[in-house]
N, C-alpha and C positions, 0 to 999 in steps of 0.2 A: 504494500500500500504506500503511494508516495506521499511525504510529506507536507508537499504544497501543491494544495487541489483547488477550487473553486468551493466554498463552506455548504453549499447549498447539495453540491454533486458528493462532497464528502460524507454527508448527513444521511443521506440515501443510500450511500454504500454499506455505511454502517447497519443503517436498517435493513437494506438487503441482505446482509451477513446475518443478521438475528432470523429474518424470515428464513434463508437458509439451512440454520441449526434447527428452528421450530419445526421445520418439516420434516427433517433427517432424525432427529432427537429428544423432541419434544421441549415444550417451553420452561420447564423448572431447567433443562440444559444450558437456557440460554443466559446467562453470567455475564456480566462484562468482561471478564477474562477469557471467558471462552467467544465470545464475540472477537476479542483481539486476537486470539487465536487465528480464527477463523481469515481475520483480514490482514495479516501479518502482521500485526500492529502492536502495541504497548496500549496495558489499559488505560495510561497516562492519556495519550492522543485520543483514546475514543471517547472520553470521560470533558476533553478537550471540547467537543460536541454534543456532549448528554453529561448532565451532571449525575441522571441516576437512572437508575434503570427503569423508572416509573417512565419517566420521561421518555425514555428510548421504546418504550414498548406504546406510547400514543403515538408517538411520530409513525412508527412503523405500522399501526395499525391505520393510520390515513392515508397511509405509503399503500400499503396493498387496499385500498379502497379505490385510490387514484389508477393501481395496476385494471383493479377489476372492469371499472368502470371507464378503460382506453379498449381493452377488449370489450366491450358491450359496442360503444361505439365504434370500432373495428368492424365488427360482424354487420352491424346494421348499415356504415358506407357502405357495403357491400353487394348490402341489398335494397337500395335508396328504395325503387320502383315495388317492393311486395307488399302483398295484402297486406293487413294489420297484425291477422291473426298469426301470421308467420312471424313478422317482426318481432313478435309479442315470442316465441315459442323461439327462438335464435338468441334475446337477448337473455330470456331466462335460463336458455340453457348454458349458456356462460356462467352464471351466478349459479347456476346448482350444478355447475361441476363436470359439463354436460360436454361442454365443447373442446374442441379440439388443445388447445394450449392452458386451462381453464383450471384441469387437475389439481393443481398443488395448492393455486388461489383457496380451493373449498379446503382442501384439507388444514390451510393456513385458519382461517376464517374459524372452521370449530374449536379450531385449538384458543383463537381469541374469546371466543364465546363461551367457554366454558369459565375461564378467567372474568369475564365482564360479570358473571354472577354473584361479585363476591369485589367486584372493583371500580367502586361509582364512577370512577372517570372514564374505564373502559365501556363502562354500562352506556352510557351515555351518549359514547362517539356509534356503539353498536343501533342504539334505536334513532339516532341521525340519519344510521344507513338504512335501516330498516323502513322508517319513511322514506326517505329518497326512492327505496324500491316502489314501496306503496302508489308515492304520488306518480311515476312513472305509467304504472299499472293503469291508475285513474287518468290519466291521460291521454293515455292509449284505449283504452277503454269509452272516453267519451267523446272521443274523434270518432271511433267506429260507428257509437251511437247516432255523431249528426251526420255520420253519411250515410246514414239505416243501413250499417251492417250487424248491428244490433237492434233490439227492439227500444222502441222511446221510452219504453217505461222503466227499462233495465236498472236497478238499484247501481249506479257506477259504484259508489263507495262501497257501501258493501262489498260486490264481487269483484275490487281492485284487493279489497282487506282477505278475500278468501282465495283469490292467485295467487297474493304473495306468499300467505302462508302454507298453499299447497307446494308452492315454489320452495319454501323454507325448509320444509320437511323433507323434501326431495333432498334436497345442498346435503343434509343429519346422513341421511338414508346413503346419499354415493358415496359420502366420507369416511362413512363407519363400514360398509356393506361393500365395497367396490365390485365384488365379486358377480354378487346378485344383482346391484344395482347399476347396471352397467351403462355405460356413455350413451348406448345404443335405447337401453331402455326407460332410461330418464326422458330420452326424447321423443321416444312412443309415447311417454306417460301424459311430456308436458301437450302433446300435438292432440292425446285423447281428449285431454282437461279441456284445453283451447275450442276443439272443434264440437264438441258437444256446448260451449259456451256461445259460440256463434253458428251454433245448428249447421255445418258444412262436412260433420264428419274430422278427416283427421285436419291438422292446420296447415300439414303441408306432406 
């Protein structure tokens, strides 16, 4: 790790090193010392950029939030031109773990979440994201509505709050379960959910 970086690119390094160990080792692994490890470095230098480890485990979790949500919109450039319901079913499958580069994000994410139970600051940045997904949903959701790919009467909120957390459950399900819950079938799952929601069958 070289000594004189840009503080911003540094900070992120560093974070990436912790997300690193959290997925290889789990997070009680993750030390400042074992962080230094990880980046060549002296705890001195990384301590230089985090005074504690409280610290370095918020940065890092807004770090991989910012990861998540460059692949969400990745996938959907992608697909400027698709139906809703696809969109909808591409970007959730990112966040549950679903898509192609996406893996390690979930399995990062429950290892944060089980933490945030027990870590009001962690808690906190956790249901920041948790809405973000939500209002996302509702969005997406009442665009479909005023172009009647939905019905007008459709409860948005509600069935934005029960995507997400069919979406949630799903992320638990691939993280823990990989085996059973495979990339392939999370996306059958979310494409079943979808198209039984906008009556078209599957969503893509």
């Amino acid at each position: 790790m070289p000594r004189h970086a840009d503080p911003v690119e540094r900070r992120r390094q560093v974070a990436g090193a912790l997300l690193n160990i959290v997925e290889s080792e789990g997070l009680e692994a993750a030390s400042i010392p074992r962080i230094a490890r990880e980046l060549g470095a002296t705890t001195g230098l990384v301590q230089t950029y985090f005074r504690s480890k409280d610290e370095l485990l918020l940065f890092a979790v807004r770090h991989l939030g910012e990861l998540m949500n460059e692949r969400v919109d990745a996938v959907l450039a992608e697909h400027p031109r698709g139906a809703l319901a696809e969109r909808l079913a591409l970007a959730l499958g990112v966040l549950t773990g679903a898509g192609a580069t996406s893996d390690a994000e979930s399995r990062l994410w429950l290892a944060f979440l089980a933490r945030a139970a027990v870590h009001p600051a962690l808690r906190e940045l956790h249901v920041a994201g948790a809405e973000d997904i939500r209002a996302r949903c509702r969005a997406a959701l009442d665009e479909a509505r005023r172009l009647g790919q939905l019905p007008a009467e459709l409860d948005v909120e509600y069935e934005a709050l029960a995507l997400a957390a069919f979406a949630d459950g799903l992320a638990v399900q691939r993280a823990v379960e990989p085996e059973l819950m495979t990339a392939e079938r999370v996306r059958g799952l979310l494409d079943g959910y979808l198209g039984r929601l906008f009556g078209t069958g599957a969503a893509r």
